[in-house]
C-alpha positions in Angstrom: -10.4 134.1 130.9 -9.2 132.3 133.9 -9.8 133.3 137.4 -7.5 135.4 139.6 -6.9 132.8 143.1 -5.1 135.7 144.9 -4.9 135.9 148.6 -7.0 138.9 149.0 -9.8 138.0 146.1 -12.2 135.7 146.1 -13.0 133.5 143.5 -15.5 135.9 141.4 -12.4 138.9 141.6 -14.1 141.1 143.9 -11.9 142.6 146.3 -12.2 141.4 150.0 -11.4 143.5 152.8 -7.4 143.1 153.6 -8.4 142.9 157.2 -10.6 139.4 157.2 -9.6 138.6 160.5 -12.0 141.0 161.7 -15.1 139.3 160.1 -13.7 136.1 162.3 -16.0 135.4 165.2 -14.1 135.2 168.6 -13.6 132.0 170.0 -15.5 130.8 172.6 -13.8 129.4 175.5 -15.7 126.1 176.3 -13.3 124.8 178.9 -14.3 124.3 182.7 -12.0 125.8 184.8 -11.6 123.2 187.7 -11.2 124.2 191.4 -7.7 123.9 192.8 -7.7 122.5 196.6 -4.9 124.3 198.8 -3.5 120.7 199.3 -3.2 119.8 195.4 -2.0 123.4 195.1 0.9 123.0 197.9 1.7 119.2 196.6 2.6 120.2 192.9 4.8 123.3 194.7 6.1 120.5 196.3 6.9 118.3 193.5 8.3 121.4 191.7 10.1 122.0 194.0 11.9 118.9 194.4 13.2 118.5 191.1 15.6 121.1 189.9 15.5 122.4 186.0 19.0 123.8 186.1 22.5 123.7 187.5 21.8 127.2 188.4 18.5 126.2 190.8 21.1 123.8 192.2 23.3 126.5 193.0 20.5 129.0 194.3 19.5 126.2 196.7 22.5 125.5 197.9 23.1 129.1 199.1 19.6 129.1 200.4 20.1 126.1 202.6 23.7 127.5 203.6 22.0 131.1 204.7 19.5 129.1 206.0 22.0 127.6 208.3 23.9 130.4 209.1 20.1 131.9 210.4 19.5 129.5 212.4 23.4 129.3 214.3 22.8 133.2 214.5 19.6 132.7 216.3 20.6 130.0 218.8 24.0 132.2 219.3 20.9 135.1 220.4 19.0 132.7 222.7 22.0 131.7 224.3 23.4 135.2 224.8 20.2 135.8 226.1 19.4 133.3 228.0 22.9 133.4 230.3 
């Protein structure tokens, strides 16, 4: 008679549990987890920085730096009022 190779029987035909991940031990994470410095931390936000994915961070940066200007006219407008 030959042997049933189903996914849920093992090779004798007993039935195996449906669930086998269960009987899986969990993996054991090995890996180090290394220090970050604040300064190799604020150089890859840097470098990320710097080079834009898509058109759309192109255009979110160039409002930015537009609002950014328009801040800092605002503010010198304010000091001078002030200062007079």
């Amino acid at each position: 008679m030959a042997r049933c190779y189903c996914l849920f029987r093992n090779e004798t035909g007993k039935n195996m549990r449906k669930n086998y991940l269960r009987d899986m031990e969990p993996c054991k994470d090995k890996r180090q987890k290394n220090k970050v410095s604040l300064q190799e931390y604020l150089q890859a936000l840097g470098s990320f920085l710097r080079k834009p994915k898509t058109l759309f961070d192109l255009k979110d940066r160039g409002c930015f730096f537009i609002l950014l200007a328009m801040v800092i006219i605002l503010l010198q407008k304010v000091v001078e009022y002030l200062s007079n």
